[in-house]
N, C-alpha and C positions, 0 to 999 in steps of 0.2 A: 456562261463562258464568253469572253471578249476577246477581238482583236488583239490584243494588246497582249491577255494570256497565252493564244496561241504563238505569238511570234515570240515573244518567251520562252515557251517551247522548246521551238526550232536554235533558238542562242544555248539555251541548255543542253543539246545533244539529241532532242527524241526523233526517233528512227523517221524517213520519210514518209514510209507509206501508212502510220500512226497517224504522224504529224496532217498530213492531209485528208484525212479522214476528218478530224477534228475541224482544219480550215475552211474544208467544204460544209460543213454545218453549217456556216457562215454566209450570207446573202453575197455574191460577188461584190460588188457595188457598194454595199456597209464595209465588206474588209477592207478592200481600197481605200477608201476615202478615212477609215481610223485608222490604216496601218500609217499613214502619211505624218502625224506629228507622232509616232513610235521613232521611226525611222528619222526623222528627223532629228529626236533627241539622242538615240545615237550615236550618230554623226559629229553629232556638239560636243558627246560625251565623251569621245575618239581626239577631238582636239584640246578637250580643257584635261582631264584626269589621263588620254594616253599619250597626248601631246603629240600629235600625228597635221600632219599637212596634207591636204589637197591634193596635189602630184602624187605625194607619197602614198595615200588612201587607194586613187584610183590606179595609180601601177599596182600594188600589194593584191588589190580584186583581180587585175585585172591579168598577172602571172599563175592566181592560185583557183580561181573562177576562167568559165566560160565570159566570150567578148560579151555577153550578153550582160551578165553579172557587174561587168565596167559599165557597162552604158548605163545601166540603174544606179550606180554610182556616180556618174558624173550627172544625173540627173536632180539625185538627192543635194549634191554638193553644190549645185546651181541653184536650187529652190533655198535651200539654207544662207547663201549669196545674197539673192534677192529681200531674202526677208530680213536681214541681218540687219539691226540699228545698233546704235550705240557709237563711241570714236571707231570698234575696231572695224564697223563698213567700212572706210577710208586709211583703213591704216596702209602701208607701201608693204609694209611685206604679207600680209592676204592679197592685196591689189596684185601682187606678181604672181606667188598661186594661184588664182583665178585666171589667172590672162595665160601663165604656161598650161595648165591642165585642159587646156580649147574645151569648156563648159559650152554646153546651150545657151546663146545670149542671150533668152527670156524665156523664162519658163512660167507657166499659171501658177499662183500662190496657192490654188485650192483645186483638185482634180485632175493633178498631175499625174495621180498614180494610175488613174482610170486611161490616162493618155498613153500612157508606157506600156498600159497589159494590154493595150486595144492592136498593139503592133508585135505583139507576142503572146501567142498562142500556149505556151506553155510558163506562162507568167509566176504562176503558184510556185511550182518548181523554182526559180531563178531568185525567189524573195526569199524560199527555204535556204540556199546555198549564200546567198548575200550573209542571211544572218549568223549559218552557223561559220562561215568566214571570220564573220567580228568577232564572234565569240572566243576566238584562238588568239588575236592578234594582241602582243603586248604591249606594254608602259615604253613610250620612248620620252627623251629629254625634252619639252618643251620649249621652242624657236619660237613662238608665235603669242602676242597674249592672246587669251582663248576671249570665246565670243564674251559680250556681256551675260552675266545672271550663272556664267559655267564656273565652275569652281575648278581650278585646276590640284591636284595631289601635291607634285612640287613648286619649287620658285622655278619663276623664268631664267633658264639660261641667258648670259648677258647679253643683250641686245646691242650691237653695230650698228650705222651707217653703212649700207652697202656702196662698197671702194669702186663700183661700175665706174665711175665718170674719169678716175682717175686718169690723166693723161698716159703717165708711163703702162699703166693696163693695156690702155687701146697699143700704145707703139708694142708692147708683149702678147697681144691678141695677133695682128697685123704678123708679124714675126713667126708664132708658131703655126700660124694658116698656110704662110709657104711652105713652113717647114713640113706640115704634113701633105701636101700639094703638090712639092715638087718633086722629078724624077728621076733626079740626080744627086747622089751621095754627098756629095762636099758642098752641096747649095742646103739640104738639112741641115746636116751637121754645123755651118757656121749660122743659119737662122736658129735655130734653137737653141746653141752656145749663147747667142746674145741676148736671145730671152732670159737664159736663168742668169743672165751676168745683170742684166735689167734689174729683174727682180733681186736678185742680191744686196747690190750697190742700194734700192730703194730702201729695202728693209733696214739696209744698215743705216742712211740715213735717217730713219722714221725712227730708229732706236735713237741716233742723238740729239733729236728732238722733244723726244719724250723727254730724257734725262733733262733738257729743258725746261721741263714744265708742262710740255703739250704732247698729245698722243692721247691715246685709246687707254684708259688706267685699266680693263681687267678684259680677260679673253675670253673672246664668243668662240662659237660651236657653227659648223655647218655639215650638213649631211650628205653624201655623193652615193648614189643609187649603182652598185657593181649587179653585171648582169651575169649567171652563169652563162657557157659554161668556164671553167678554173677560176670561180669565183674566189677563193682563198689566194690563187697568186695572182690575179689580179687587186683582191686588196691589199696584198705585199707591195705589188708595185706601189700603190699609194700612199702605203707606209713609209716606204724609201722616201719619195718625196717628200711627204711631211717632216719628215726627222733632219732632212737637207734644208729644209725652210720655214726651221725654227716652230713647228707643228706637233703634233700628236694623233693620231689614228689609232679608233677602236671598231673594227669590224661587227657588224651583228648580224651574224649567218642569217639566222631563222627567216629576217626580210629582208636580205642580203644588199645591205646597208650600210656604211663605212660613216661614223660620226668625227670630224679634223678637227679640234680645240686648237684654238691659237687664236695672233691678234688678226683685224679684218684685213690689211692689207695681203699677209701671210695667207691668209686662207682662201682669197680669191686667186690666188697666181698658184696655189696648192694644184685649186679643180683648174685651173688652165692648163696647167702643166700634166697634170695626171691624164683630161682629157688628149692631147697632141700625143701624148708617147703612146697612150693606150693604140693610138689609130696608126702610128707610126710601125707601133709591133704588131697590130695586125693586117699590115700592108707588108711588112716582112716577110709574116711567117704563108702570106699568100702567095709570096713570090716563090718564097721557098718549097713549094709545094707545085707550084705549076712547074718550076724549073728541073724536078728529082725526075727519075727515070721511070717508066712504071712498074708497079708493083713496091714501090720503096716505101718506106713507114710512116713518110711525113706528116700521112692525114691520123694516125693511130695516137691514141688517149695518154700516152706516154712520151712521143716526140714533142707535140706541143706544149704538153705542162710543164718540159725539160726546157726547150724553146724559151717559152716564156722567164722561167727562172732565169736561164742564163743571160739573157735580157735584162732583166733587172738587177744583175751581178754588176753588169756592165754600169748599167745607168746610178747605181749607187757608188760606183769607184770616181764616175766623172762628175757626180754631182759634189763630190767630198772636194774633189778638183779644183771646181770653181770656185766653193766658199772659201777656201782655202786661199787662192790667190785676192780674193775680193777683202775678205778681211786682212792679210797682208797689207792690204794694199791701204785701207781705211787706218789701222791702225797706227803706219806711218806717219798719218796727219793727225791721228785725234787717239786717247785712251778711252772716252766720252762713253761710246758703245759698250766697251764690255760688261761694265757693271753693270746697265742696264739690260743687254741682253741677258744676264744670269738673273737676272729681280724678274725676267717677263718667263724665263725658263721654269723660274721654282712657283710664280702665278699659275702658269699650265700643270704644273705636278700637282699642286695642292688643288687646283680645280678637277685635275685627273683622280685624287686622290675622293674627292666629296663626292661624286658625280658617277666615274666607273670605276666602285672600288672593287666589284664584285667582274673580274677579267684575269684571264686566262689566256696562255698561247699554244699552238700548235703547228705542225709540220704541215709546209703544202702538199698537198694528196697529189693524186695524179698517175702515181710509177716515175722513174727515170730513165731519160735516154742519153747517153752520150754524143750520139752525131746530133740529137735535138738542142742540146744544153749549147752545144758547139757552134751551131746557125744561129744562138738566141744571143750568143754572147758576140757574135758579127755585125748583127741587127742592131745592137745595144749602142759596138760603137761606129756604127755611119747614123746611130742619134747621138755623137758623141758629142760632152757638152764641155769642149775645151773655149779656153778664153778666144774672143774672137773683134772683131773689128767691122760687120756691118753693121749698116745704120737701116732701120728702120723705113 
């Protein structure tokens, strides 16, 4: 019996106090030291065939696992870092998974695991729940090329340029920072009107560019992590947004996971956007909750997921608003756009189409509440996103 078979095992289902019977046969110090490239391939296996990222590994442990189980996680994903050759050590987008995931900045290539159990007592346990964790987790779309020597299942979804640098970004980053900052209604409401009026006007210009000749020719994929709880209208609200800018969202409960198709400037001002209102509606629905009388319903499981909807009632009526006047307004000067926006529309369907054919929708859970839906749709609009006139 080997290392290797046991922790097999434990990815298979067999019960723990089985399972450890068997492991303990096992010289501590031999399992260590061979469970290390098990674990390690793994991990590999996780990025190339499940096409899973780093962040996303170690949030996914570290929701469904004790903090313990993350920490073995981010130790694995450090040690695999380290050892990693080939282009993709250097590529930018591992470079940024590693530096968001705050890894160990050097870990030993060899004895690592003997270093992890030596600070955890109940070690055996923790490799058990690691593994049979992997063993549940599924297939997602592949962002990343996978290491060298990994074979991935499908093609790489299309790879971007991430649009960070982007000037008009930072003046739309800068904008919705007050907007969620400040604490005064009409200082929101005109900073985040001229965010999306930002982003609009940019996208549209980025559309008659392409029609140009230049631009992004086919649309990537980015993934935005929704936390319960009303994970479902939470990834509604995102949904809204996407669909205002030019986007697509397909939620994936099970690692409560939202994937945005679209092109890369669209997709960065998607999660900017998504992130500012998310926080705007929960500095709402905080106020609205300190301010009720007591005994009132505001903290119950049915105000707030009414709350929230009606919230995003709101924010999809003003987000239709803006595009609405923004193209108006473009189209005055040029016809250039339209065709192009519908040739980048039917690229997103037919990539929706290859990619998540297999999608379903369903109703936000929750209950309804009427005085809830009624505060959310308040909320919605002092984030109201009418045309506006400051600057940055």
């Amino acid at each position: 019996m080997t290392t290797a078979d046991v922790l097999a095992w434990a990815r298979a289902g067999t019960v723990y106090g089985i399972w450890r019977t068997s492991a303990e046969e096992i010289d501590s110090a031999v399992f260590q030291a061979n469970a290390e490239p098990v674990l390690l391939s793994w991990v590999r296996d996780l990025y190339g065939r499940g096409g899973w990222q780093p962040t996303e590994l170690i949030r996914h442990l570290s929701r469904h696992g004790k903090s313990h189980v993350a920490d073995l996680t981010r130790v694995v994903v450090a040690v695999e870092r380290d050892v990693r050759v080939g282009p993709t050590a250097k590529d930018a987008g591992w470079l940024r998974q590693w530096e968001a995931a705050r890894l160990p900045s050097k870990v030993a290539e060899t004895g690592w695991m003997a270093a992890w159990a030596a600070s955890h007592p109940d070690w055996l346990k923790l490799v058990y729940r690691f593994a049979m964790l992997l063993s549940g987790m599924p297939a997602l779309e592949p962002l990343l090329v996978p290491p060298s020597g990994v074979r991935s299942s499908r093609r790489l979804a299309s790879k971007q340029a991430p649009a960070s640098t982007n000037p008009m970004l930072e003046r739309v980053r800068a904008l919705l920072a007050k907007a969620e900052s400040t604490q005064y209604e009409s200082e929101a409401i005109a900073f985040t009107a001229k965010a999306q009026e930002l982003m609009t006007k940019h996208a549209l210009d980025q559309a008659m560019l392409a029609g140009a000749g230049s631009g992004p020719a086919a649309p990537g994929v980015i993934r935005i992590p929704i936390d319960p709880p009303y994970l479902d209208a939470k990834a509604l609200l995102l949904q809204v947004i996407a669909e205002h800018s030019r986007c697509q969202a397909v939620l994936h409960e099970s690692v409560e996971m939202s994937s945005v198709i679209g092109f890369s400037t669209d997709l960065e001002v998607v999660e900017l956007l998504f992130t500012s209102l998310l926080v705007q509606a929960h500095h709402a629905l905080a106020a609205a909750s300190v301010a009720a009388p007591p005994g009132s319903r505001t903290r119950s499981q049915s105000f707030r997921a009414a709350f929230l909807q009606g919230f995003i009632s709101r924010i999809d009526a003003r987000l239709a608003a803006v595009n609405s006047v923004a193209f108006d307004e473009a189209k005055a000067h040029s016809d250039t756009f339209l065709p192009v926006l519908r040739s980048r529309d039917e690229q997103i369907s037919e990539f929706m189409e290859q990619r998540f054919s297999a999608r379903s929708s369903s109703r936000v859970r929750g209950g309804f509440d009427a005085l809830g839906y009624h505060h959310g749709q308040r909320a919605g609009d002092a984030a109201a996103l009418l045309s506006g006139a400051i600057e940055a």
